[in-house]
C-alpha positions in Angstrom: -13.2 -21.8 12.9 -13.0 -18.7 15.4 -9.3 -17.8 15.1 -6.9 -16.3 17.8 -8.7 -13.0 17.7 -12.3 -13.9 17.7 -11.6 -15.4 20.7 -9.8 -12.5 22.3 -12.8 -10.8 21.0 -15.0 -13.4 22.9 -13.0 -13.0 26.0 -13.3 -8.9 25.9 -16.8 -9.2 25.1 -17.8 -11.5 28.0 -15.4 -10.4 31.0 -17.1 -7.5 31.6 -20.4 -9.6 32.4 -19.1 -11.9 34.4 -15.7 -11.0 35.9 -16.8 -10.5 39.5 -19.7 -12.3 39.5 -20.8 -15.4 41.4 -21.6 -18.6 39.6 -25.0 -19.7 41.3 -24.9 -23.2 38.8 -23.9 -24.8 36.2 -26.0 -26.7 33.7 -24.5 -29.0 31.6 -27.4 -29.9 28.9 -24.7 -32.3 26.7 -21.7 -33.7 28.5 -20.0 -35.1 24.9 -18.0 -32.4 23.4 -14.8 -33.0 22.2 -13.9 -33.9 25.6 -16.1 -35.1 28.2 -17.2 -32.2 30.2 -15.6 -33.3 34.4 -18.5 -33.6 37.0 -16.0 -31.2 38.7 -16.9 -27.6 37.3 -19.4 -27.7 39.5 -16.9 -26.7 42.3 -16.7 -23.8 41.0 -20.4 -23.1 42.1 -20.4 -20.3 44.8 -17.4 -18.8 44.0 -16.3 -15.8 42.4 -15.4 -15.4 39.0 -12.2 -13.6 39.6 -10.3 -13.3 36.1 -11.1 -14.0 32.8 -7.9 -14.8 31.1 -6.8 -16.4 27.6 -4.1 -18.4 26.5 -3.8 -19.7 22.8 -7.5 -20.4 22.0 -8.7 -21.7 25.6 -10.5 -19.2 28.0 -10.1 -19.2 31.5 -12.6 -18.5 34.0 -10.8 -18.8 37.4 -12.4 -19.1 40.6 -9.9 -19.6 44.1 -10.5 -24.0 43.5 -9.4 -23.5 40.1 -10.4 -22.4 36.4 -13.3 -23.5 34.2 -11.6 -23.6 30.9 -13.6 -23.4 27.5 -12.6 -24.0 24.2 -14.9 -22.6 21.1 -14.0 -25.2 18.4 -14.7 -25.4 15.0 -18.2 -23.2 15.5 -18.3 -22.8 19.3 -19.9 -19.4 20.5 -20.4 -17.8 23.6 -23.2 -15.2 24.5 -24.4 -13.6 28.3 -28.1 -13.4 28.1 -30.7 -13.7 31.0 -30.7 -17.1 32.8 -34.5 -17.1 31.5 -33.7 -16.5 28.1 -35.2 -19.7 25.9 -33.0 -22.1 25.1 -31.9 -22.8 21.7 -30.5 -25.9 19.6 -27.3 -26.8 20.6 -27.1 -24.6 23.8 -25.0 -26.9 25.9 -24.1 -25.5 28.6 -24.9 -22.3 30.9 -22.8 -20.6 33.8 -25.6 -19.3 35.8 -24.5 -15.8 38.3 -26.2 -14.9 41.1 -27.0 -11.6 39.4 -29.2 -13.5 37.0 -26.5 -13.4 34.0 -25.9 -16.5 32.2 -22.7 -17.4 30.3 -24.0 -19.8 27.6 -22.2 -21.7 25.3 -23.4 -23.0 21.8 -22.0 -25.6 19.4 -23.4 -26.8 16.4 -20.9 -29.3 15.8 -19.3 -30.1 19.5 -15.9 -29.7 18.7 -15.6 -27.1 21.7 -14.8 -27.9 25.2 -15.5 -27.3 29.0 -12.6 -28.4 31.1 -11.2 -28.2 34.5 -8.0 -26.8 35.6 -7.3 -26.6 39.3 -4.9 -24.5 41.0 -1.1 -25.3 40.2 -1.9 -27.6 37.3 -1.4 -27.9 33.7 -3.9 -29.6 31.7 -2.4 -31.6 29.1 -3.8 -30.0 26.3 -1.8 -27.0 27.1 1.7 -28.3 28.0 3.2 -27.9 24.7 1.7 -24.7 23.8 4.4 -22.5 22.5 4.6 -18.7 22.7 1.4 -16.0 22.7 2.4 -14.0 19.6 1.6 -10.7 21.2 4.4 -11.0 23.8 7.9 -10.7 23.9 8.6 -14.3 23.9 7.2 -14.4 20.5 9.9 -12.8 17.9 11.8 -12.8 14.9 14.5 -14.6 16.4 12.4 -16.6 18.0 10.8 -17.9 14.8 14.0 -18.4 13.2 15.4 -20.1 15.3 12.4 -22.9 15.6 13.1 -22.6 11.5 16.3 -23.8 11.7 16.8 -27.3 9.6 13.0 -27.4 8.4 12.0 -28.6 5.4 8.3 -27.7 5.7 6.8 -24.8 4.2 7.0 -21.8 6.0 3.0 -21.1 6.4 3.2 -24.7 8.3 5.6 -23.5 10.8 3.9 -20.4 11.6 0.9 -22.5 12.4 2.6 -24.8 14.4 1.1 -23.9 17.9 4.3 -25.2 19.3 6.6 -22.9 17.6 3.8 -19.9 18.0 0.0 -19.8 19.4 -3.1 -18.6 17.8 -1.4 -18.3 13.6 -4.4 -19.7 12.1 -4.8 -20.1 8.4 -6.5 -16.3 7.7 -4.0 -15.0 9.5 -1.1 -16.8 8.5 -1.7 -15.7 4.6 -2.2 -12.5 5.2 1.0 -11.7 7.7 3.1 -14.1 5.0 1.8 -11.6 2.4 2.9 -8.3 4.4 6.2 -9.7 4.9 6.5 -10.5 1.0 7.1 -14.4 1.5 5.7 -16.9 -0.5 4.1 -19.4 1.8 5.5 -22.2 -0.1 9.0 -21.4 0.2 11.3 -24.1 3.1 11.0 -23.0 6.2 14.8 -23.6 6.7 15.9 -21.3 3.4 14.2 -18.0 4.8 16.8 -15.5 6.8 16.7 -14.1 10.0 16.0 -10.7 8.9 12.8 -12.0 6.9 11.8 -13.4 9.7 12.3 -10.7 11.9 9.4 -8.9 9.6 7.7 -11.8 9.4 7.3 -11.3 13.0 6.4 -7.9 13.5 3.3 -8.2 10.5 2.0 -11.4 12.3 1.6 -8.9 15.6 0.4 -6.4 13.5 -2.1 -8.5 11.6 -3.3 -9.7 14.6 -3.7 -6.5 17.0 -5.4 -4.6 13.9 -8.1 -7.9 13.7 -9.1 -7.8 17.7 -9.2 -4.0 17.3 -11.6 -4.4 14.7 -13.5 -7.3 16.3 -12.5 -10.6 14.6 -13.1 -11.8 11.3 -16.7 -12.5 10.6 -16.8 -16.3 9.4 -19.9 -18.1 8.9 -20.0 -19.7 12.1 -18.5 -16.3 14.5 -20.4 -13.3 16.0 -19.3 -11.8 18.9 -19.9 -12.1 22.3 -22.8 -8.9 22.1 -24.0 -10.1 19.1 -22.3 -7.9 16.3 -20.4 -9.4 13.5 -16.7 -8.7 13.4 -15.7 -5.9 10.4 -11.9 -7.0 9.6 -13.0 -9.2 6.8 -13.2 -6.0 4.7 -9.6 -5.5 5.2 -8.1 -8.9 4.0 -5.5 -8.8 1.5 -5.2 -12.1 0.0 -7.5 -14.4 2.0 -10.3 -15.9 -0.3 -9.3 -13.8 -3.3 -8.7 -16.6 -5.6 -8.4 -14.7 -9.3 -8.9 -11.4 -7.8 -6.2 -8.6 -8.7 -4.0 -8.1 -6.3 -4.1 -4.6 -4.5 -0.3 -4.2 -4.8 0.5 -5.3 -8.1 -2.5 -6.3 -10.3 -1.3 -10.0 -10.6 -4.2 -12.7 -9.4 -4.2 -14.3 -6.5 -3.6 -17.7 -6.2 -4.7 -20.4 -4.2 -3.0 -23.6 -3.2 -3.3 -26.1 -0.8 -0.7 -26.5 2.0 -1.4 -28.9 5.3 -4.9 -29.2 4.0 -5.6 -25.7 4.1 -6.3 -23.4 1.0 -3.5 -20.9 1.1 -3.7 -17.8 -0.5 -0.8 -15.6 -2.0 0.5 -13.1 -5.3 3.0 -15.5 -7.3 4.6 -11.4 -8.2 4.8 -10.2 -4.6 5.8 -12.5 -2.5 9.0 -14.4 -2.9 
């Protein structure tokens, strides 16, 4: 699943294209994706693209009657490629400019969206979002406080989008595992300081992964094409057995929420 970064990487890949830009049409080849897509994008025909923003793992491309908002899923991609360009399987939808640049989206498995958001509204599926974790909202204190009297584990909380956007389960292992914590351990038994760090690595992990363009999964390339590189760099994610880099202990690899977690038993406490 394209991750907090992959789609920032999406985002940076595409505004360039389009930001600007007039949508001429929009084709809708398959209205059923994990919402219905609204008859009314199409008011955003004739108008300006003026911003493409982000927020959590939705895109936003506003026009002046609102913003078409896209949402990649589990294997959701998006390319700009000449409105000509033949149409492949599970191409479901193109934003068409005048210029003759087309925004298309592809889904294999339709868990993505295209929704509608008009001026001075919230769709639903945003209005419990909690912080972006490369702001200032989003802190140590922040975190510990949202800690405060849990009994989950602490990789759940960090992944809780209403406590903190765009943590997904790569990332989440890997900033646990810079800040030393086992991603088993209570939520409510970890200190402020810890969580302070905790913090900091999750904004680190996360600048230093759009900088290097995503994590290439199976299902993610970016926007021009080109396969994202931080893979290379993960610490702990899918290094079941594997030495550690710190210590020499294995890995190991336990499941938590339904997610294979990944984490040294020596380093992190």
């Amino acid at each position: 699943m394209p991750e907090l970064p992959e789609v920032e990487v999406s985002r940076l890949g595409i505004a360039p294209h389009i930001e600007g830009q007039v949508i001429d049409k929009i084709v809708v080849r398959q209205r059923q994706l994990r919402w219905p897509i609204p008859m009314n994008i199409h008011d955003a025909e004739g108008l300006p693209i003026s911003a493409v923003t982000r927020r959590a793992k939705y895109l936003f491309l506003t026009t002046q009657k609102g913003s078409i908002v896209l949402h990649l899923g589990m294997s959701g991609t998006l390319r700009v490629v000449n409105q000509n360009t033949p149409i492949k399987n599970h191409d479901h939808l193109d934003i068409v400019m005048a210029n003759g640049a087309c925004l298309r989206l592809n889904d294999p498995r339709r868990f993505g969206a295209c929704l509608w958001q008009q001026p001075n509204e919230q769709l639903k599926q945003l209005s419990a979002l909690g912080p972006e974790p490369l702001t200032e909202a989003f802190n140590g204190e922040t975190l510990y406080l949202a800690s405060r009297n849990k009994q989950c584990s602490v990789k759940t909380l960090i992944m809780n989008n209403q406590v903190v956007v765009g943590v997904g389960n790569i990332y989440a292992s890997e900033s646990l595992f810079m800040a030393g914590i086992n991603p088993i351990r209570k939520a409510g038994n970890i200190s402020k300081q810890r969580y302070i760090q905790l913090a900091a690595h999750i904004k680190t992990v996360l600048s230093q992964a759009i900088a290097q363009g995503g994590t290439t999964l199976k299902d993610f390339t970016n926007a021009d094409g080109k396969p994202g590189y931080f893979a290379q760099k993960l610490l702990v994610y899918g290094r079941n057995g594997k030495d550690c880099y710190t210590c020499g202990t294995s890995i190991r690899a336990r499941v938590i929420g339904q997610r294979n977690t990944y984490y040294c038993p020596s380093c992190q406490r």
